[in-house]
mmCIF file of the C-alpha atoms, coordinates in Angstrom:
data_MODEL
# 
_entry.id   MODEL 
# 
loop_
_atom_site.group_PDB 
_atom_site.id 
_atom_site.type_symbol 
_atom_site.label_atom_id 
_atom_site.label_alt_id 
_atom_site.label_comp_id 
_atom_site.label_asym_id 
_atom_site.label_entity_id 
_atom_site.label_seq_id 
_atom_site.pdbx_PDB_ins_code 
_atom_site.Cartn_x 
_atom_site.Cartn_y 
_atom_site.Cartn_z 
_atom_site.occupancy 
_atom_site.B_iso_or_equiv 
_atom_site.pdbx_formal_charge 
_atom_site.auth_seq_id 
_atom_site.auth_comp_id 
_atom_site.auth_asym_id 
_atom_site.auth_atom_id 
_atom_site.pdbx_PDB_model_num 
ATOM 1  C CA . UNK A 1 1  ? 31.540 14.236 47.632 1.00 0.00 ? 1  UNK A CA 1 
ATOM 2  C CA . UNK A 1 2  ? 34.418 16.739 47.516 1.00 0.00 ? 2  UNK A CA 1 
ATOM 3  C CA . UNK A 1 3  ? 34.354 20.323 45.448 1.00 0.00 ? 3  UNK A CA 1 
ATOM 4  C CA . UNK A 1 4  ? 35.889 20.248 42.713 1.00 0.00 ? 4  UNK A CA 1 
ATOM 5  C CA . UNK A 1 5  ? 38.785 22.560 42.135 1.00 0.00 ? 5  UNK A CA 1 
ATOM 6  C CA . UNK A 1 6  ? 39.756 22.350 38.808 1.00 0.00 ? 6  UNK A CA 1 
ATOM 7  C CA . UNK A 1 7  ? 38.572 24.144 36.066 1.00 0.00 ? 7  UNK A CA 1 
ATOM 8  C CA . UNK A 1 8  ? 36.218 22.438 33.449 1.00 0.00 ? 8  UNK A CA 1 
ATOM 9  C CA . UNK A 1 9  ? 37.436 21.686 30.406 1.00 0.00 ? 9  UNK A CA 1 
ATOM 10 C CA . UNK A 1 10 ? 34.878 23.318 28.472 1.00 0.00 ? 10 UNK A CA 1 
ATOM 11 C CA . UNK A 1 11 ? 31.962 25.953 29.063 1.00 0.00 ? 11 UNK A CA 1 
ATOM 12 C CA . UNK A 1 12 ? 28.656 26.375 27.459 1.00 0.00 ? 12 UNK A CA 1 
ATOM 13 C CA . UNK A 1 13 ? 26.349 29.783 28.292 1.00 0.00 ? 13 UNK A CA 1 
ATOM 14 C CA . UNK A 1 14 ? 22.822 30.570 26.941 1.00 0.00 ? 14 UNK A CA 1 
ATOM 15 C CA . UNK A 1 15 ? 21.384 33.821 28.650 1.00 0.00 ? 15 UNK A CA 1 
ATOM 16 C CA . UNK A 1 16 ? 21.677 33.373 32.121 1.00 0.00 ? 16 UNK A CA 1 
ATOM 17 C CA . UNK A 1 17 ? 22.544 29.523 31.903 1.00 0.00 ? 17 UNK A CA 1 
ATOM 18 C CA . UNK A 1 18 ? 25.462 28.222 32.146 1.00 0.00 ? 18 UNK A CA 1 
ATOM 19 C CA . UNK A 1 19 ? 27.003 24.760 31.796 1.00 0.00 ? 19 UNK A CA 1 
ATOM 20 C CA . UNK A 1 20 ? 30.516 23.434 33.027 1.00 0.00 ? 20 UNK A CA 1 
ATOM 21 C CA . UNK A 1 21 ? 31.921 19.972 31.940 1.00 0.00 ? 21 UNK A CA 1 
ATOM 22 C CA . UNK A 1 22 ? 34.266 18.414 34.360 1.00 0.00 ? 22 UNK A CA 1 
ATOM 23 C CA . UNK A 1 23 ? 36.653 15.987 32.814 1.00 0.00 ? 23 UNK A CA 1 
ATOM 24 C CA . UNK A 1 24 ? 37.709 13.316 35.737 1.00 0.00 ? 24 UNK A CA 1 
ATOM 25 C CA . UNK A 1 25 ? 39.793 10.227 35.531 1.00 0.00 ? 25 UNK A CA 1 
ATOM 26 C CA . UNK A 1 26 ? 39.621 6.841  37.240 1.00 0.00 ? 26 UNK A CA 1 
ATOM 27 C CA . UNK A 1 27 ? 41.018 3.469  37.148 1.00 0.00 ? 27 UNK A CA 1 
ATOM 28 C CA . UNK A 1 28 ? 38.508 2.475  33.795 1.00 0.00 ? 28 UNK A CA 1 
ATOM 29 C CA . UNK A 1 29 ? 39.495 6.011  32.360 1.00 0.00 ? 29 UNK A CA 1 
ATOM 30 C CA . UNK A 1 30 ? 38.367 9.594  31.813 1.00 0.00 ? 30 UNK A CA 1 
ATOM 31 C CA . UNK A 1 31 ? 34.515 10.207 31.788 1.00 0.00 ? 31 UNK A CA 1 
ATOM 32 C CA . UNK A 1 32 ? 32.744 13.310 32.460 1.00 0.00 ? 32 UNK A CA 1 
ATOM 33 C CA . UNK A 1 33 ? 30.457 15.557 34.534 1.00 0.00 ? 33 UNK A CA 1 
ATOM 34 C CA . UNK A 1 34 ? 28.232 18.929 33.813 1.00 0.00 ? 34 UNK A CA 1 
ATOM 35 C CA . UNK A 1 35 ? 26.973 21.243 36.058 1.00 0.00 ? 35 UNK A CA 1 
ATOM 36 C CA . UNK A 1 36 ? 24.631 23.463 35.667 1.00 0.00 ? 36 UNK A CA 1 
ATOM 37 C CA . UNK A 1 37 ? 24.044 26.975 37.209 1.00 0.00 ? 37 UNK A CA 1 
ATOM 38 C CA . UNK A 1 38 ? 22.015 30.402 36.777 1.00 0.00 ? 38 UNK A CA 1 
ATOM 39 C CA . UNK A 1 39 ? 23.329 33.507 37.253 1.00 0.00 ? 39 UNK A CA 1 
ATOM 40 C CA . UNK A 1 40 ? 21.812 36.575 38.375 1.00 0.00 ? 40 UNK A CA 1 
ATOM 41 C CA . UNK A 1 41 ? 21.784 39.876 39.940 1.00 0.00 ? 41 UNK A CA 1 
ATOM 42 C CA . UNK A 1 42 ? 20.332 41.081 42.952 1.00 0.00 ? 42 UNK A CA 1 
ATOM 43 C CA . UNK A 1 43 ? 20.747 44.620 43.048 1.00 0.00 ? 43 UNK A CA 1 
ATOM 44 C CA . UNK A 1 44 ? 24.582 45.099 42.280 1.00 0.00 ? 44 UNK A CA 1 
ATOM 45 C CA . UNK A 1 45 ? 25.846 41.798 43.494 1.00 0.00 ? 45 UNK A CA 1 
ATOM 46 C CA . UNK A 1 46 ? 25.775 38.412 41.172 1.00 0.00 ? 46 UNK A CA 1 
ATOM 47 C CA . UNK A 1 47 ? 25.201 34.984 42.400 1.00 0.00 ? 47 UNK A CA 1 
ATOM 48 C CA . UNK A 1 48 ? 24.420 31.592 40.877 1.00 0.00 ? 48 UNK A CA 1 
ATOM 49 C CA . UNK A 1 49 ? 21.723 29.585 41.609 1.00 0.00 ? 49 UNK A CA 1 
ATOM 50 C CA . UNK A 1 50 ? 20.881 25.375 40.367 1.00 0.00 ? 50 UNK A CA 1 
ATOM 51 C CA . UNK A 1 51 ? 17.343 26.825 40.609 1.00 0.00 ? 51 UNK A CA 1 
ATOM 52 C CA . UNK A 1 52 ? 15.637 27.410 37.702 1.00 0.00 ? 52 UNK A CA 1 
ATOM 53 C CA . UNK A 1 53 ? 12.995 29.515 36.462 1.00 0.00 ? 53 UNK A CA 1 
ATOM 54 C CA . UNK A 1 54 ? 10.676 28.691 34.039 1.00 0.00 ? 54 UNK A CA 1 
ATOM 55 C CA . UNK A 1 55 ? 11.729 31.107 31.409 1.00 0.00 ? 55 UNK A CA 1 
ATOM 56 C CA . UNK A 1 56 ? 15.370 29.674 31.762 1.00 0.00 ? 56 UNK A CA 1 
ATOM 57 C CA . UNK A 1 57 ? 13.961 25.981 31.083 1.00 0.00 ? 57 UNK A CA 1 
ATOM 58 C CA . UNK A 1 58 ? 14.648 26.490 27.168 1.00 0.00 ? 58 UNK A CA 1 
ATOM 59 C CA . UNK A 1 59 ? 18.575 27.839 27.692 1.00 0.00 ? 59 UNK A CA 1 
ATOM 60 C CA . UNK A 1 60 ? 18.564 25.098 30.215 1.00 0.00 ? 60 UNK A CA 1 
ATOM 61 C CA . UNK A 1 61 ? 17.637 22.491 27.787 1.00 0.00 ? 61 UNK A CA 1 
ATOM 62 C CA . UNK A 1 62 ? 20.041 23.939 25.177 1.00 0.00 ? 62 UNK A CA 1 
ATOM 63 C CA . UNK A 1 63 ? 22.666 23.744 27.664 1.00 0.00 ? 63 UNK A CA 1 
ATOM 64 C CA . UNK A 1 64 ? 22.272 20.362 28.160 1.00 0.00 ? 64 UNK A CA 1 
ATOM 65 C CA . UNK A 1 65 ? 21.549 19.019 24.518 1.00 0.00 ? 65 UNK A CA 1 
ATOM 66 C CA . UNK A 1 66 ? 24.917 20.915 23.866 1.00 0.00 ? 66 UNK A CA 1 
ATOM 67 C CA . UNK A 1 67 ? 27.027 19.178 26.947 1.00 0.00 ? 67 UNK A CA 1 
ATOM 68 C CA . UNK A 1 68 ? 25.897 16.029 25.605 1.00 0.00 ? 68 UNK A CA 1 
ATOM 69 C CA . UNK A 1 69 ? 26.898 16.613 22.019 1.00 0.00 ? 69 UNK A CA 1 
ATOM 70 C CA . UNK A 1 70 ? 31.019 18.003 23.693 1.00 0.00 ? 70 UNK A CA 1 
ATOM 71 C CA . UNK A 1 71 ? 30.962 15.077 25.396 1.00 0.00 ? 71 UNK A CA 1 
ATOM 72 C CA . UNK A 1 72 ? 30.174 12.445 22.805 1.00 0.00 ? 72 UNK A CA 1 
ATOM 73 C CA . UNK A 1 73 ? 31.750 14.266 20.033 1.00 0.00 ? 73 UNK A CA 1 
ATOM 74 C CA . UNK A 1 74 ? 35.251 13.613 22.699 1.00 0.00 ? 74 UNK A CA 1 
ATOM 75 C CA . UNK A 1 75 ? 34.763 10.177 23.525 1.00 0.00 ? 75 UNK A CA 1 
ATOM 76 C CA . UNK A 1 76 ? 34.086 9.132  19.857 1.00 0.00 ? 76 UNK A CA 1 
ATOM 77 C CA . UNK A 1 77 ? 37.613 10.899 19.085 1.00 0.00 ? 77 UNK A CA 1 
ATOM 78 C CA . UNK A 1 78 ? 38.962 9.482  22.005 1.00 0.00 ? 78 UNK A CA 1 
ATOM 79 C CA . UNK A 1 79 ? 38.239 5.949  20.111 1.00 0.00 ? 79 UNK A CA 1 
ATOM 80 C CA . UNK A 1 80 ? 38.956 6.760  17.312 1.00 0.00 ? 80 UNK A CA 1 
ATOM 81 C CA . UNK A 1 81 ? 42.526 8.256  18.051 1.00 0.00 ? 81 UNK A CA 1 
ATOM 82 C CA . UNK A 1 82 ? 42.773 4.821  20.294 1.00 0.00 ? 82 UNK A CA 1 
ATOM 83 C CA . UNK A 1 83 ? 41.778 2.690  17.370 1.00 0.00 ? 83 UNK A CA 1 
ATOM 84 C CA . UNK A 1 84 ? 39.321 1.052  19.803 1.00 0.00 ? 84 UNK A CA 1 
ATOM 85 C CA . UNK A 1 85 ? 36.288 1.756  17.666 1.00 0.00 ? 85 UNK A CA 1 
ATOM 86 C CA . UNK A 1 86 ? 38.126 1.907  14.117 1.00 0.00 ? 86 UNK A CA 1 
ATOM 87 C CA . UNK A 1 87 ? 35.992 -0.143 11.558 1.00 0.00 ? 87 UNK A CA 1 
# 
């Protein structure tokens, strides 16, 4: 799979955690990805790691429970806005 160069469209931190959501579009339509990264400092350089500690498990969960809720809250306005799911 390539990199990604784009930015995400939306960013979600907690402590050292930090989640990026990638908006990409194919032939069906957009859908979405998250990644997921720790930062930290070792001596007076950063870095990011997609290892975890356990400490960072809660902010890590967070994260994620938040990504989920950006990227349902969108796609129910996306169908909305499209009349698709009207009632």
């Amino acid at each position: 799979m390539s990199e990604n160069t784009t930015k995400p469209v939306h960013r979600i931190r907690y402590g050292n955690v930090s989640a990026a959501i990638w908006a990409n579009n194919s032939q069906a339509g957009y859908f979405y990805n998250t990644t997921f990264c720790r930062v930290y400092k070792d001596g007076t350089v950063w870095g990011e790691s997609a290892s975890f500690e356990d400490r960072d498990l809660p902010n890590l969960a967070k994260a994620a429970a938040d990504a989920h809720s950006w990227i349902y809250q969108r796609k129910a306005e996306a169908r909305t806005v499209s009349g698709e799911g009207a009632v």
